[in-house]
Backbone as numpy.savetxt, mean C-alpha at the origin, in Angstrom:
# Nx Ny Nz CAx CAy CAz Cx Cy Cz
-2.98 22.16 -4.37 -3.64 21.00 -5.00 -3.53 19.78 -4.08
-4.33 18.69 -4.10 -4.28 17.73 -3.33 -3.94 16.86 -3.65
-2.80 16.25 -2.86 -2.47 14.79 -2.71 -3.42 13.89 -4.01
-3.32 12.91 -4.66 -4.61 12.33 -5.49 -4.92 11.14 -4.65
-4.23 10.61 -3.22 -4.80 9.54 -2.61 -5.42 9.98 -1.49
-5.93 11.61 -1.52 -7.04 11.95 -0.69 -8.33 11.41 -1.16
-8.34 11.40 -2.63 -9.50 10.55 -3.00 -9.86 9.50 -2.98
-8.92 8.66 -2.91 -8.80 7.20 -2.91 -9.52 5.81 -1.61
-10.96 5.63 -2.00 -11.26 5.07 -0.94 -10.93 3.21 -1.09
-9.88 3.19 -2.19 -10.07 1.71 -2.45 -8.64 1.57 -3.73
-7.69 1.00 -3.22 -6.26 0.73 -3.47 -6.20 -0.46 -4.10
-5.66 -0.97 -5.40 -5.26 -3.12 -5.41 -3.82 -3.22 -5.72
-2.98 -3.57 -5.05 -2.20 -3.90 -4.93 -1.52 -5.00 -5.61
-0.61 -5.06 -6.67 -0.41 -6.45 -7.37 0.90 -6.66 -7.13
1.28 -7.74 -7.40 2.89 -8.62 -6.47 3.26 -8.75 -8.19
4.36 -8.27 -8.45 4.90 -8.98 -9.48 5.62 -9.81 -9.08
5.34 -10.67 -8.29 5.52 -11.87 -8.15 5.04 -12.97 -7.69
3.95 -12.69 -7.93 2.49 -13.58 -8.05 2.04 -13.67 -9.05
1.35 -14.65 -9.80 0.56 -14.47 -11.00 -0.65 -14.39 -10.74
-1.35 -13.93 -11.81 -2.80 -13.51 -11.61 -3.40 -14.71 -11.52
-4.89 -14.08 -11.48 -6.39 -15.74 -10.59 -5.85 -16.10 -12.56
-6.68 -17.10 -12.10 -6.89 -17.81 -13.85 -7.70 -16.52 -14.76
-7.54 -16.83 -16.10 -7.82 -15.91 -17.25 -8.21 -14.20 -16.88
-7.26 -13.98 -15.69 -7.34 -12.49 -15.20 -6.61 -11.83 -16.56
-6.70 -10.48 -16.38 -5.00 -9.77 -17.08 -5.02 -8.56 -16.10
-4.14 -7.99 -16.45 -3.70 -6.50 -15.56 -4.61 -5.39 -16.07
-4.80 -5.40 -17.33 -5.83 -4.36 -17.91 -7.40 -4.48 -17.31
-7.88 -6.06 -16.75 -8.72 -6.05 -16.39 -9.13 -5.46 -14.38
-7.73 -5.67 -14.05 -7.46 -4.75 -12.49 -8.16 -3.12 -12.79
-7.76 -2.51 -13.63 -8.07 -1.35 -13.74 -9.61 -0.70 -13.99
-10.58 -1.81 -14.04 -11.84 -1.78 -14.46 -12.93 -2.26 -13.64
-12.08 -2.70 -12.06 -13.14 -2.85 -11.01 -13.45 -2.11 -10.30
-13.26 -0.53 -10.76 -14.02 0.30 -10.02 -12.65 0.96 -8.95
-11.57 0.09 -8.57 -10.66 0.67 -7.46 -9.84 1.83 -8.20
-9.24 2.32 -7.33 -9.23 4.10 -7.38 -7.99 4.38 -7.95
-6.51 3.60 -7.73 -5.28 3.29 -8.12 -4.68 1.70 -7.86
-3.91 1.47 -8.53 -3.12 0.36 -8.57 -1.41 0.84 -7.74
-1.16 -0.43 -7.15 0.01 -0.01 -6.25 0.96 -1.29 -7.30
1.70 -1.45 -7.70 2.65 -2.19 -8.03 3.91 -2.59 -7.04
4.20 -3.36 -6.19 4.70 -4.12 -5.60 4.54 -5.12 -4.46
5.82 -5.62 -4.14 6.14 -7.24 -3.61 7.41 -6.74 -2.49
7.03 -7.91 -1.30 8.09 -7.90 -0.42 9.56 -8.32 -0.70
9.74 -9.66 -1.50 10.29 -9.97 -2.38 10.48 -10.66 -3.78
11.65 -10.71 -4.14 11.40 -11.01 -5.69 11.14 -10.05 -6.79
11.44 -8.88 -6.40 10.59 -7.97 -7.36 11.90 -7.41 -8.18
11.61 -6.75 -9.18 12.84 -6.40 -10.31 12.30 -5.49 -10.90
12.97 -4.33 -11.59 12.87 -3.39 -12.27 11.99 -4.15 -13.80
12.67 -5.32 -14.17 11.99 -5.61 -15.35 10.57 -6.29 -15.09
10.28 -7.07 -13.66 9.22 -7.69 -13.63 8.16 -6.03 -13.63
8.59 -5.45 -12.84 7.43 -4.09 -12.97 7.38 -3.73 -13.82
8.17 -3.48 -15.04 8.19 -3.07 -16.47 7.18 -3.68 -17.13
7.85 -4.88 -17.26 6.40 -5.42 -17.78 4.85 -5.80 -17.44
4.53 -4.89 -16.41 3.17 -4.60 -15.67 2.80 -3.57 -15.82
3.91 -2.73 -16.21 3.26 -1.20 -16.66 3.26 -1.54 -17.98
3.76 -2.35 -18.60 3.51 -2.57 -20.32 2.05 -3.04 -20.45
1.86 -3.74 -19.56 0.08 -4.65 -19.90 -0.53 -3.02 -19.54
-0.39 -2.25 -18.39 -1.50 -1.44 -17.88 -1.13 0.03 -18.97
-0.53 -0.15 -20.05 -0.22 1.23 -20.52 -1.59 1.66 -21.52
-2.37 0.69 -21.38 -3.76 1.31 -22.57 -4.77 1.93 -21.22
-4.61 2.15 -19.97 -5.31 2.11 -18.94 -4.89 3.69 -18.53
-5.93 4.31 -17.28 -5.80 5.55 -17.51 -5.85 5.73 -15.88
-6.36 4.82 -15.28 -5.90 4.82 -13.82 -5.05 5.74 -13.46
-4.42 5.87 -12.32 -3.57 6.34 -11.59 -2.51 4.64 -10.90
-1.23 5.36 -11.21 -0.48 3.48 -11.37 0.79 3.99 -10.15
1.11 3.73 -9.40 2.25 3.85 -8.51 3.17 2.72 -8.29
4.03 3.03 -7.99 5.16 1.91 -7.57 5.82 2.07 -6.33
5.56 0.49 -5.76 6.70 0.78 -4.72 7.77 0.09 -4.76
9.20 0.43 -4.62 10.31 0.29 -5.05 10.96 -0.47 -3.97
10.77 -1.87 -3.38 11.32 -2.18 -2.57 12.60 -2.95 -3.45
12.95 -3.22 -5.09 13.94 -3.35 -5.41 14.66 -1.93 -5.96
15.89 -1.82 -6.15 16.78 -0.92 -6.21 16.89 -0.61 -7.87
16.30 0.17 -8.58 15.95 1.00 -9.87 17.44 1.38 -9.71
17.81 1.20 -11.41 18.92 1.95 -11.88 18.74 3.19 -12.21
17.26 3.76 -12.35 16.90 4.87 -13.09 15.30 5.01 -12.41
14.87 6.29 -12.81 13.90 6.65 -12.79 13.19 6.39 -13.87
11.88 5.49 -14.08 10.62 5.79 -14.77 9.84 6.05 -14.91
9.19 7.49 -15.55 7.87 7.99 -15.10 7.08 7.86 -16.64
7.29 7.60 -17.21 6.39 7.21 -18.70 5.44 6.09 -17.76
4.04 6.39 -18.00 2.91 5.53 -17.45 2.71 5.51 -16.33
3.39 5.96 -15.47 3.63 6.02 -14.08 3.30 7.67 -13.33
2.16 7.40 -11.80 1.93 8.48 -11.38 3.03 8.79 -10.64
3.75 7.75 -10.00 5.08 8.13 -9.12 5.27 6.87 -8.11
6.62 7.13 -7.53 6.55 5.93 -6.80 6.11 6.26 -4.92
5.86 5.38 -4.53 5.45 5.42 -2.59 6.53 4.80 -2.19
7.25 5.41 -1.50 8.35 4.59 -0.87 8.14 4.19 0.07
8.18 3.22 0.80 7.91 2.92 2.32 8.93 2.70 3.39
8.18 3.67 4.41 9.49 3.95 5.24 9.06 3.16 6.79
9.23 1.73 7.23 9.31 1.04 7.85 8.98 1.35 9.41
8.41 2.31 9.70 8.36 2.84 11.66 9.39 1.63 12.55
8.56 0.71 12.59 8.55 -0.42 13.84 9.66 -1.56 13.08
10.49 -1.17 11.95 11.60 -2.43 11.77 12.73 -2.37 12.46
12.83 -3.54 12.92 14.10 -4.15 13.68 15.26 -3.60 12.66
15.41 -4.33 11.43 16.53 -3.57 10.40 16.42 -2.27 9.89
17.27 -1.53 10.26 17.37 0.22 9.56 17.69 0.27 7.77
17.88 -1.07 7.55 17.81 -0.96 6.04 16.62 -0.12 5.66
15.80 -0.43 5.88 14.02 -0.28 5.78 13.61 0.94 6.43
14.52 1.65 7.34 13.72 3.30 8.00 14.73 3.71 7.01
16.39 3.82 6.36 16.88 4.48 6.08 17.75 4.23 4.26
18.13 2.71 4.88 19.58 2.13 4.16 19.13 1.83 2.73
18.01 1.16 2.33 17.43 0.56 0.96 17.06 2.25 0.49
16.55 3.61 1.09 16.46 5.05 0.55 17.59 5.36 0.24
18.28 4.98 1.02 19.91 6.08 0.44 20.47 5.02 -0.36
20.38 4.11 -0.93 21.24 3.45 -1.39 20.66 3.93 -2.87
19.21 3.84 -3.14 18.31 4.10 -3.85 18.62 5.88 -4.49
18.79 6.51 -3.83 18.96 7.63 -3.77 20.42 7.90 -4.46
21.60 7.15 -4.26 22.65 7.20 -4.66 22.83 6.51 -5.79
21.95 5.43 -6.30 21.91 4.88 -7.46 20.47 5.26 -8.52
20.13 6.33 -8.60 19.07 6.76 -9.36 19.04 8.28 -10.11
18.95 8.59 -10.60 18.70 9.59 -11.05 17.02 10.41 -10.60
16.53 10.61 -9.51 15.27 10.91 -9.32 14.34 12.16 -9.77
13.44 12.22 -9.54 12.61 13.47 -10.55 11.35 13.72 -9.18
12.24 14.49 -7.57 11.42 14.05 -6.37 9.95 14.54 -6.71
9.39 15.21 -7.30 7.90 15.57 -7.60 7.69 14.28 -7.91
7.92 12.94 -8.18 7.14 11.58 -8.16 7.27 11.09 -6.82
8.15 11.17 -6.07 8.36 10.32 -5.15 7.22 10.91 -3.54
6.60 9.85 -3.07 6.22 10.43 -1.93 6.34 9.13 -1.29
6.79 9.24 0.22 7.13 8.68 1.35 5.80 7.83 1.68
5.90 6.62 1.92 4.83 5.87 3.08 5.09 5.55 4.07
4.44 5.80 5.36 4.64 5.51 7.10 4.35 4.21 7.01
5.30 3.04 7.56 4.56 1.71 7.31 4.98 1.64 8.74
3.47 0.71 9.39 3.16 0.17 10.67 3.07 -1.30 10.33
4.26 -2.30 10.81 3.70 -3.54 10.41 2.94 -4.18 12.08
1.85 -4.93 11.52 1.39 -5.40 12.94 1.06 -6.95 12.46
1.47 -7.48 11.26 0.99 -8.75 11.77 2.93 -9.69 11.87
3.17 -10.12 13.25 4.01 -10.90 13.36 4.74 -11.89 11.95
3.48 -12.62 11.74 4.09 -13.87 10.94 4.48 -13.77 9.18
3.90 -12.38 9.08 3.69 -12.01 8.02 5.03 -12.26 7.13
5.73 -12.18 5.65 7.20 -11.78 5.31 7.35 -10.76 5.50
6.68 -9.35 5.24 7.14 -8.16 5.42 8.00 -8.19 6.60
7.45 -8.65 8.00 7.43 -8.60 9.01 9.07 -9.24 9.74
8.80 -10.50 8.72 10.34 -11.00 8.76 11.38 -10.41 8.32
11.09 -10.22 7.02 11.69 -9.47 6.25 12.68 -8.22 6.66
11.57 -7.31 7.31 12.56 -6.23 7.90 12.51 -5.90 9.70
12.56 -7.40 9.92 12.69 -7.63 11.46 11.61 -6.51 12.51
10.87 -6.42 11.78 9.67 -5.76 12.77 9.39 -6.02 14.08
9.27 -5.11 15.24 8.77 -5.41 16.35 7.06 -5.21 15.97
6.38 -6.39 16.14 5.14 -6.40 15.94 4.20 -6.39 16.99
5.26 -6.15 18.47 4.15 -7.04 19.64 3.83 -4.96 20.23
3.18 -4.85 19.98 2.62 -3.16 20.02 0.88 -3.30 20.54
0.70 -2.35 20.97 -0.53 -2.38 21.77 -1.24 -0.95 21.40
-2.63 -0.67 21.66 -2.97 0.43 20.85 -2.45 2.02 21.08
-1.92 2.07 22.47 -1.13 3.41 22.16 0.21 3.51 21.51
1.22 2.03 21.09 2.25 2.31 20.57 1.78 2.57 18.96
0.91 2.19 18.56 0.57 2.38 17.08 0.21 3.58 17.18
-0.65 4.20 18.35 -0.90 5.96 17.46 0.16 6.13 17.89
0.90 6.62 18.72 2.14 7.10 18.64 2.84 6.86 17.65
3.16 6.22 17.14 3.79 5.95 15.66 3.60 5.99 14.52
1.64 6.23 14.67 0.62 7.57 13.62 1.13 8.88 13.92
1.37 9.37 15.15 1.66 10.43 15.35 3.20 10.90 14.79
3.69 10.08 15.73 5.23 10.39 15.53 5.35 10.40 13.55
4.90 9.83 12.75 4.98 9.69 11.42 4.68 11.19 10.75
2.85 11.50 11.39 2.63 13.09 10.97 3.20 14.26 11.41
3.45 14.06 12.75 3.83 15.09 13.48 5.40 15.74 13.41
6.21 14.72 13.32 7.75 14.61 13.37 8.32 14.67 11.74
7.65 13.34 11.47 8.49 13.04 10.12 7.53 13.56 8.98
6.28 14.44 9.26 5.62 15.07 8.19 5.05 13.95 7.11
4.62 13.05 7.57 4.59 11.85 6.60 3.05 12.37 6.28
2.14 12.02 4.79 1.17 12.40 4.50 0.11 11.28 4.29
1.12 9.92 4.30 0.76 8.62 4.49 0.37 7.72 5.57
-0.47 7.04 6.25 0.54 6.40 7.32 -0.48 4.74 6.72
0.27 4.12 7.05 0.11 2.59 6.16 0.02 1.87 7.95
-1.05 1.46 7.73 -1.20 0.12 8.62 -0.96 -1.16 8.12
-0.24 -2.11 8.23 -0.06 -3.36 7.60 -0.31 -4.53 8.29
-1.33 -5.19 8.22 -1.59 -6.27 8.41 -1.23 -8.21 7.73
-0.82 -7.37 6.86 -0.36 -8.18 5.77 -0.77 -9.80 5.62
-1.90 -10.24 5.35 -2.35 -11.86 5.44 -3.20 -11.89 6.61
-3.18 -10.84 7.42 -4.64 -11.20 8.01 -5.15 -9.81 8.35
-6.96 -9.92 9.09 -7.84 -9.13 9.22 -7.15 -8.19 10.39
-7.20 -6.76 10.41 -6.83 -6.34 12.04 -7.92 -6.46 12.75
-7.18 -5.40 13.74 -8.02 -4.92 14.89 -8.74 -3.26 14.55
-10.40 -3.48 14.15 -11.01 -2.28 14.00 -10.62 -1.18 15.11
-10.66 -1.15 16.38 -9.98 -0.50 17.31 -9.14 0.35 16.79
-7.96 -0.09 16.66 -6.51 -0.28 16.53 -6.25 1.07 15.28
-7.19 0.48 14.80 -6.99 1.12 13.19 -7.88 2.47 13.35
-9.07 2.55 13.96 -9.96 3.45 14.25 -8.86 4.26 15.45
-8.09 4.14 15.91 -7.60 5.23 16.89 -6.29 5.76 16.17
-5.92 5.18 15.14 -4.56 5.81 14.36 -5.36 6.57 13.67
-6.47 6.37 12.71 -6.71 7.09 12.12 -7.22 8.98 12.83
-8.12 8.39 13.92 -8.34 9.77 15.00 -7.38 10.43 15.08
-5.87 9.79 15.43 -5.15 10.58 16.17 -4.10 11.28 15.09
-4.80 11.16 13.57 -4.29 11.98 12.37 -4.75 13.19 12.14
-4.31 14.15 12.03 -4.84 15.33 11.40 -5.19 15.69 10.54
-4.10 15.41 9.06 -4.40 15.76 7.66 -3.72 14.38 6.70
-3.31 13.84 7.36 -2.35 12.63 7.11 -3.31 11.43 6.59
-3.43 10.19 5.66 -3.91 9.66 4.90 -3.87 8.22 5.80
-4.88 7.81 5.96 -4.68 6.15 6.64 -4.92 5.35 5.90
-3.60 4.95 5.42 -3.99 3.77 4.46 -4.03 2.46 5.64
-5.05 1.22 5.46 -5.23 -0.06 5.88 -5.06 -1.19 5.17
-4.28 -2.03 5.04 -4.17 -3.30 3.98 -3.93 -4.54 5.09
-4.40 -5.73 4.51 -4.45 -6.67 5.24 -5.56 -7.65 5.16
-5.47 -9.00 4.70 -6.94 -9.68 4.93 -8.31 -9.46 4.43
-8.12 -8.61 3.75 -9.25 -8.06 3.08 -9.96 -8.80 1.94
-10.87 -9.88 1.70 -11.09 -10.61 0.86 -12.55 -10.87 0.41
-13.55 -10.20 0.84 -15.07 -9.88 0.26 -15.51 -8.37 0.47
-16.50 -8.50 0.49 -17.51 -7.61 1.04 -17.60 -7.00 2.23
-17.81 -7.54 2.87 -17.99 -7.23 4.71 -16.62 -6.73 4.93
-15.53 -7.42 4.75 -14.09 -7.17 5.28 -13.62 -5.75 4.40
-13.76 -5.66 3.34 -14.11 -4.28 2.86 -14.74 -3.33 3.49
-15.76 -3.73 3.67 -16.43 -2.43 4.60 -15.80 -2.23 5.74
-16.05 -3.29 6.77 -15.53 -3.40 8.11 -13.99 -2.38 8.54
-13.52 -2.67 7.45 -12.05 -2.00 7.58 -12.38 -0.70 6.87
-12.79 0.04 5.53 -13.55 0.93 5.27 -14.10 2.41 6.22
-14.77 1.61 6.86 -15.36 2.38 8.12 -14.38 3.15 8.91
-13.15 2.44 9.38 -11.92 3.07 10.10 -11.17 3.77 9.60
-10.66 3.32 8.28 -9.70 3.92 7.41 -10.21 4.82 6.55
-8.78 5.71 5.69 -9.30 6.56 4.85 -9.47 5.69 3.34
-8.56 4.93 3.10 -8.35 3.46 2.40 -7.77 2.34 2.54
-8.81 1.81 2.24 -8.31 0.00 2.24 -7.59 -0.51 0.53
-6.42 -1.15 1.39 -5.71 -1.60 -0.38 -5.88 -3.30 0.53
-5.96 -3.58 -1.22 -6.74 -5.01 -1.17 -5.14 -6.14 -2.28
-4.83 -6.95 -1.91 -3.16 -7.63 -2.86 -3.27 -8.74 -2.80
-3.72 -9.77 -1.61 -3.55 -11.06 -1.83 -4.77 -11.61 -2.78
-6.55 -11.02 -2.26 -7.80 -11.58 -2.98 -7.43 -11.32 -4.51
-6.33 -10.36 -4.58 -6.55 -10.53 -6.52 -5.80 -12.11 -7.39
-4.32 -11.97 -6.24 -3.90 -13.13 -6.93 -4.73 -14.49 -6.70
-5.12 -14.83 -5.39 -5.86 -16.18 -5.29 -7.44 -16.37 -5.26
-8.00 -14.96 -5.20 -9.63 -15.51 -5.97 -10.02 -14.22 -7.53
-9.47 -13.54 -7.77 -9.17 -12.89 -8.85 -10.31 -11.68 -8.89
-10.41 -10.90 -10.04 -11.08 -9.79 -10.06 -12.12 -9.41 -9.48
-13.22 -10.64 -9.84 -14.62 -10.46 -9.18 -14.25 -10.39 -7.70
-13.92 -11.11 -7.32 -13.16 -10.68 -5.93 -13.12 -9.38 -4.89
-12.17 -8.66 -6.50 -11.36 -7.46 -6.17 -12.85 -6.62 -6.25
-13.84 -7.00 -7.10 -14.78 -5.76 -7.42 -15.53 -5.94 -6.42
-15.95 -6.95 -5.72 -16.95 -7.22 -4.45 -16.02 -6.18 -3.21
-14.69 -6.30 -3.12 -13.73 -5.67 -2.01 -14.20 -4.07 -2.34
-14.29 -3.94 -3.77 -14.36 -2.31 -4.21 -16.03 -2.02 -4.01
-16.50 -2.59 -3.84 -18.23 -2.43 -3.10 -18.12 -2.16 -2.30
-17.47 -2.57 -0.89 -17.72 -2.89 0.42 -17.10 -1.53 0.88
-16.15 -1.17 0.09 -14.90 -0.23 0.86 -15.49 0.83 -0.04
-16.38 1.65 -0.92 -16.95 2.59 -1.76 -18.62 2.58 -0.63
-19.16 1.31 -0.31 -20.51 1.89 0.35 -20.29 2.24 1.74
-19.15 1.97 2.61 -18.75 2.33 3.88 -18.01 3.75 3.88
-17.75 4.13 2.70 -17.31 5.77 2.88 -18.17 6.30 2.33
-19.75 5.96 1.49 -20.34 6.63 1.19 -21.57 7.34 2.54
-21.51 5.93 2.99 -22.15 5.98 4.45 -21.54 6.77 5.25
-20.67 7.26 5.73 -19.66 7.54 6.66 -19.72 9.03 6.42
């Protein structure tokens, strides 16, 4: 059976720790057409702030994931397809390739048929992620496939996450990680905030996840992003 983010040409990403555009809700995320919802934040995030995001999205039928960059006392899979963990390639701190998993791992009770691994490539410098887990960001286009590669090839990863995080990439960049995948999933996030930038990125990737346009220009937004990134894989 397949992966369910082989289907997925269009990801939204929400920060529980951001609030939504004006008179948004979370039930209304689930109705612009995008394929799954990702639930998390670089920081600030809490077992209860995600709780109560799967409480708004529990009348919704989506596909809902979590990523767990805070430390769960427990496993929750009521409403939940499972969580993406992200496993950091290019961070300066090994918290983030290893230390925040095992710690996680030692304080959880897990149920691993939810859990699947994400390859994260951070490439934008200024970004928090970036700070956050001390990323070497200054990479050039063969250190990124190599680190597409090294992700599928080595570490069997089924993910590999390009992160741009607050701004647009490099189509290039993104178009040669994805080539140099075999069966492995290219997710692209970053900057993504109409139409065009939807597509544009679309075209390279297998999906584009879209997180900042929901909190600061809100749904319609998100549904113009879910146009752009649905007619560039229909084309394709």
């Amino acid at each position: 059976m397949a992966a369910p983010w082989t289907q997925w040409d269009h990801v939204t990403k929400i920060d529980p720790d951001k609030p939504l555009h004006d008179g948004d809700s979370y039930a209304g995320i689930a109705d612009t057409g995008t394929d799954a919802l990702i639930i998390g934040g670089t920081t600030n995030v809490t077992e209860s702030s995600v709780q109560s995001i799967l409480d708004a999205l529990s009348s919704t039928e989506i596909p809902i994931f979590v990523e767990p960059t805070y430390h769960p006392m427990q496993s929750h899979t009521e409403g939940l397809s499972g969580y993406l963990l992200p496993v950091v390639l290019n961070a300066g701190n090994t918290m983030w390739l290893t230390g925040a998993h095992h710690e996680w791992i030692r304080s959880s009770d897990l149920e691993w048929d939810y859990v699947h691994p994400e390859a994260y490539i951070v490439l934008n410098p200024t970004s928090t992620v970036a700070t956050y887990t001390q990323a070497d960001c200054n990479l050039d286009i063969d250190d990124v496939v190599a680190y597409a590669e090294l992700a599928e090839q080595i570490l069997g990863q089924q993910i590999v996450y390009l992160e741009y995080s607050g701004m647009l990439g490099d189509q290039t960049i993104v178009a040669a990680a994805r080539d140099a995948l075999s069966t492995a999933q290219l997710f692209y996030g970053g900057g993504i905030h109409d139409y065009d930038s939807a597509y544009e990125m679309a075209e390279v990737a297998d999906t584009v996840v879209v997180g900042d346009v929901l909190h600061d220009a809100g749904i319609e937004a998100v549904e113009e992003t879910v146009r752009g990134a649905k007619d560039a894989s229909h084309e394709s």
